[in-house]
N, C-alpha and C positions, 0 to 999 in steps of 0.2 A: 360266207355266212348267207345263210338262204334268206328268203323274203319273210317265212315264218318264222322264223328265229330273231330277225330286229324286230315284228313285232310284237311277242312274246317279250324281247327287253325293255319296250314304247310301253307297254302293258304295268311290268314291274316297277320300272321308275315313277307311274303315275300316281299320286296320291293318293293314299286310303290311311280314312281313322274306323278303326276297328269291320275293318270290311264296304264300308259305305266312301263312295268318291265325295268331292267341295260339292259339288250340285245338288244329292242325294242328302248331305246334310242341311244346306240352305234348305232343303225342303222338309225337315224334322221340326216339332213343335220343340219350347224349351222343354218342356216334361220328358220328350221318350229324349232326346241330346243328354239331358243329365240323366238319365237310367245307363246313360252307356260311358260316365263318366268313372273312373276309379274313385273307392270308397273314400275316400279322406274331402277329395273335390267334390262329389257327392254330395257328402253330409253338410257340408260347408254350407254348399251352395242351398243346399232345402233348409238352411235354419234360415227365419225367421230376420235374427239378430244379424245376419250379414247383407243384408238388402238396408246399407241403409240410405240413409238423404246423399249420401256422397258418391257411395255407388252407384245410384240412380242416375245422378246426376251425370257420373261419367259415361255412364252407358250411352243415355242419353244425348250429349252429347258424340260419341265414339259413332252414333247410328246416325247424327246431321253430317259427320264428317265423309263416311262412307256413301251416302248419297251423292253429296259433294263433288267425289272421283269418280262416282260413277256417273254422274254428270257431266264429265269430262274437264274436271276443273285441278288441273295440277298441281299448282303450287299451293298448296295450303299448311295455315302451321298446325305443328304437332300438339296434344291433348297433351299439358302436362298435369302430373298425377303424385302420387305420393303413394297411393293403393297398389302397394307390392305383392300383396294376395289375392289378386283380384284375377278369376279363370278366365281367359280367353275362349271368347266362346265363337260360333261360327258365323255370326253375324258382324264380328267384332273385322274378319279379316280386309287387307288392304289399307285399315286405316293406320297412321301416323301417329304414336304415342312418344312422349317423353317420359322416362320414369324417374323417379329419386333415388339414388344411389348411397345418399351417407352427404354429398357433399354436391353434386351438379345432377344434373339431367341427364337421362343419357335414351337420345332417339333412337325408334326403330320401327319398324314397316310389320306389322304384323301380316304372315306367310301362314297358307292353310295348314304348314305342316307345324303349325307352333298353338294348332286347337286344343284343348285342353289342358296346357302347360299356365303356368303363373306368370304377371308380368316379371316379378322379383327375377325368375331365372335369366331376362336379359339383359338386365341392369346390374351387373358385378359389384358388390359391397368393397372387393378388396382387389387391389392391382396385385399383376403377377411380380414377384420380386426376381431380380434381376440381379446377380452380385456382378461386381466390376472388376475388374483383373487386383488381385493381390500389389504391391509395390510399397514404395517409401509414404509411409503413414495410415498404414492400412489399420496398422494395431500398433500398440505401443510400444515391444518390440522392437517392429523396424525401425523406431526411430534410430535406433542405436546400432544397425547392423552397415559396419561400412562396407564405404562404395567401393566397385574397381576399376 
C-alpha cells in the first residue's frame, strides 16, 4: 500500500456530518447547524414549544460540563436527564450524559459521530431476549417426557 493510499483511507475514516468536519461545525451558528439537520429534527428543534425550562436547563448545564473537560477535569458525573428527544447538537459533544431508560440510567459519552441523532437512541427501552436452551421444565410438556 503506497503512502497515498493510507492517506486517502486517514481521509475516509475521518468524520464528516454532511460534508463539514467537528471543527467546521463547532464553527457554525445554531441557525445554518439546524438548516442542515433532517426535517423531522428540524421542525422540532424551530418550534417554539420544545425549548422549554428543562431543556434549557439541560443544555445549560451539558455547556458547564464540556468546559469542565475541557478544562482538563476528568472525572466528573454524568447529566442525568429523562429528555429522550432531545438532538445532540455539536456543542453538546464529549460530554457525559445519563439517560432514562424505562427503569435506570444508562451512561454514555457523547462522540461527534452521534451529532444529530436523539439521546433516546442510546439508552434501549428494551433488553435483547435471550432464550435458554430448551430441557426439563421449559414448557409443560416436559414435565412429563421421561428420562433416560
Amino acid at each position: 500500500m503506497s503512502l497515498q493510499q493510507e492517506v486517502t483511507q486517514a481521509e475516509l475514516r475521518k468524520f464528516k456530518f454532511m460534508g463539514l468536519t467537528f471543527n467546521e461545525l463547532q464553527e457554525l451558528s445554531m441557525d445554518e447547524f439546524i438548516k442542515m439537520l433532517p426535517a423531522r429534527k428540524r421542525r422540532s428543534i424551530t418550534r417554539p414549544s420544545y425549548w422549554t425550562d428543562r431543556r434549557k436547563k439541560l443544555l445549560e448545564d451539558i455547556r458547564k460540563q464540556v468546559k469542565m473537560i475541557k478544562a482538563g477535569n476528568k472525572k466528573v458525573k454524568p447529566i442525568r436527564t429523562h429528555l429522550r428527544d432531545m438532538v445532540i447538537l455539536p456543542e453538546m459533544v464529549h460530554a457525559k450524559v445519563a439517560v432514562h431508560n424505562g427503569k435506570d440510567f444508562i451512561e454514555f459519552i457523547i462522540h461527534p459521530e452521534q451529532i444529530g441523532h436523539i439521546f433516546g437512541e442510546f439508552a434501549l427501552t428494551t433488553k435483547l431476549v435471550r432464550h435458554g436452551s430448551p430441557g426439563m421444565g421449559a414448557t409443560k410438556s416436559s414435565l412429563y417426557i421421561p428420562l433416560k
